[in-house]
C-alpha angles and dihedrals in degrees: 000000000000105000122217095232133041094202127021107202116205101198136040094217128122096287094046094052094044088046098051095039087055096046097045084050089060088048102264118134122231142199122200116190108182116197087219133070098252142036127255107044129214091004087056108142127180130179127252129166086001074301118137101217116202093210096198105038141296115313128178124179112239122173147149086179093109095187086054094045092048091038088055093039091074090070104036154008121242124221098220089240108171116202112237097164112182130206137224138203139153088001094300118108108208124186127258146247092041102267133131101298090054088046092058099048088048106047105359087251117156116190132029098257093062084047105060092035082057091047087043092051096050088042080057107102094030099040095098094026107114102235112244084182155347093291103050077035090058099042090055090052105054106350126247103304095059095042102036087049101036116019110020088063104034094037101052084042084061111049096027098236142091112289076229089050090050127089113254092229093069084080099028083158142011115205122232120190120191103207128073097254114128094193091133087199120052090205119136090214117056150149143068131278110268089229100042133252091282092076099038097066085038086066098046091049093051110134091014122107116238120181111199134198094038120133097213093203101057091064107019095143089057102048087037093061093059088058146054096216134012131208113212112200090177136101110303095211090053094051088062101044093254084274092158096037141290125290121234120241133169108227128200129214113205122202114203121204121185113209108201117206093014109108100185126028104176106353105234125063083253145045119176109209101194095177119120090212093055106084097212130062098222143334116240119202099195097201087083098058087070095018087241116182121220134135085242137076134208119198130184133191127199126217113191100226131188121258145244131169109271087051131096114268110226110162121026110232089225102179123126101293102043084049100051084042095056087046088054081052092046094063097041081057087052087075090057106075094172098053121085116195111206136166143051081291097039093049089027093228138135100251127192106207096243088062094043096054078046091054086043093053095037082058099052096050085053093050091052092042091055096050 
């Protein structure tokens, strides 16, 4: 039976959209339904008070991936923003990534050679202990005053856990740069597009028909039978029923405050707070990621927060079990030939966007080469 659709795309992210755009390109003919109200995802951005607000946190395009950037570069500009997040505690803002400028703050040190000889000496007693956790993890790499002021706090905020509860891979290494650049990507290629994310997807889907606020798994009979194939970008977990177990994810609630008549709140996109005390990991102003003017300010600060099914997955859990559980899923997906599983939820991984345009791309040129 000859089918109205070749692909069927559940999910209106970053990978759907690359997917779709590349396949409509080659002359076959797509259909994304999105369970919420609104496309691209995660990276979703609207407009308030001449302000570009990223909804689901802060995200800046970083590559070195050229095919990805010039690929990208036929739906948007980019503005050339460069991430220089800072980070406060104990009333003190300190820069980031850990550089010079970081270093001098810290300890008063001037040169790079200071520096390393003071990293060196508060590496001292933990540099041959054989890390049990994040936190011995953390003491080996750079000694008690960086990881008691920037990753203890921050890092047990995040995942909701103690640093000694915690698995030591989750830090295998902490970048030190010896220069007084506070350019927090070394990617050649980086910024945000001058009209938001939003538009961006918009762009690549043009001519494509997307269906919003469907809930593909209420009805999949239904939406399987218009297509030959389908690409899932959802849980994977959630696709088969979680008929094996539930995948673990960390979460994140975001409070938005709008400040009216204050044009500037702190001065810079991000502020780190590292503090254990303070409930939230940063607070993000979104009028500095596009350099928007306006006489107001919106500010919004993110708390990690434990997840259920029924919340929104941020941050895959992948330790051993998850892992061996989304393997276990894997192979369950291997019987279904016509189902193709995509995205950071689909392949339960942490994805840059870079590397997800570059998944989406790889998978297209799979597909092609299969036919």
């Amino acid at each position: 039976m000859n089918k109205k659709y070749d692909y069927l795309i559940i999910g209106a992210g970053l990978y759907g959209a690359t997917f779709a755009q590349q396949m409509t390109q080659m002359g076959k003919k797509c259909l994304i339904i999105e369970k919420r109200d609104h496309i691209a995802g995660n990276i979703y951005t609207k407009e308030s008070h001449n302000i570009q607000i990223h909804q689901y946190g802060a995200h800046i395009f970083h590559t070195d991936n050229e095919e990805v950037w010039n690929y990208l570069q036929q739906f948007t500009v980019f503005n050339g923003y460069i991430n220089s997040p800072l980070a406060r505690y104990e009333g003190k803002v300190y820069n980031l990534p850990f550089n010079m400028n970081t270093f001098n703050s810290l300890w008063g040190v001037t040169t790079p050679e200071e520096a390393k000889l003071k990293i060196a000496e508060q590496r001292g007693e933990y540099a041959d202990i054989d890390p049990k956790n994040l936190e011995e993890q953390g003491l080996k790499l750079c000694g008690k005053d960086i990881y008691y002021t920037f990753i203890k706090g921050y890092t047990e905020k995040q995942w909701g856990r103690l640093a000694t509860e915690l698995p030591s891979f989750i830090i295998k290494r902490i970048p030190f740069r010896f220069t007084y650049d506070n350019n927090y990507f070394n990617d050649r290629y980086q910024g945000i597009p001058s009209d938001g994310y939003t538009q961006l997807v918009a762009n690549m889907l043009e001519g494509i028909e997307v269906r919003t606020g469907i809930d593909y798994l209420e009805d999949r009979a239904q939406w399987d039978a218009l297509a030959d194939k389908v690409l899932y970008t959802g849980c994977i977990d959630a696709f088969f029923g979680y008929k094996l177990g539930t995948l673990e994810y960390r979460s994140l609630r975001f409070e938005n405050e709008w400040l009216m008549d204050v044009e500037d709140f702190q001065g810079n996109a991000v502020v780190n707070y590292n503090e254990a005390k303070v409930p939230f990991t940063r607070i993000i102003e979104h009028k500095h990621f596009n350099k928007n003017q306006s006489p107001h300010t919106l500010i919004t600060r993110e708390y990690p927060a434990n997840f259920s099914v029924g919340d929104e997955p941020y941050y895959p859990i992948n330790d051993g079990p998850n892992n061996k559980l989304y393997h276990a899923y894997k192979e369950e997906a291997a019987s279904h030939p016509n189902i193709l599983f995509g995205g950071r939820l689909g392949l339960y991984a942490y994805a840059d966007m870079d590397d997800t345009v570059a998944a989406a791309l790889k998978a297209v040129k799979k597909e092609l080469n299969n036919k």
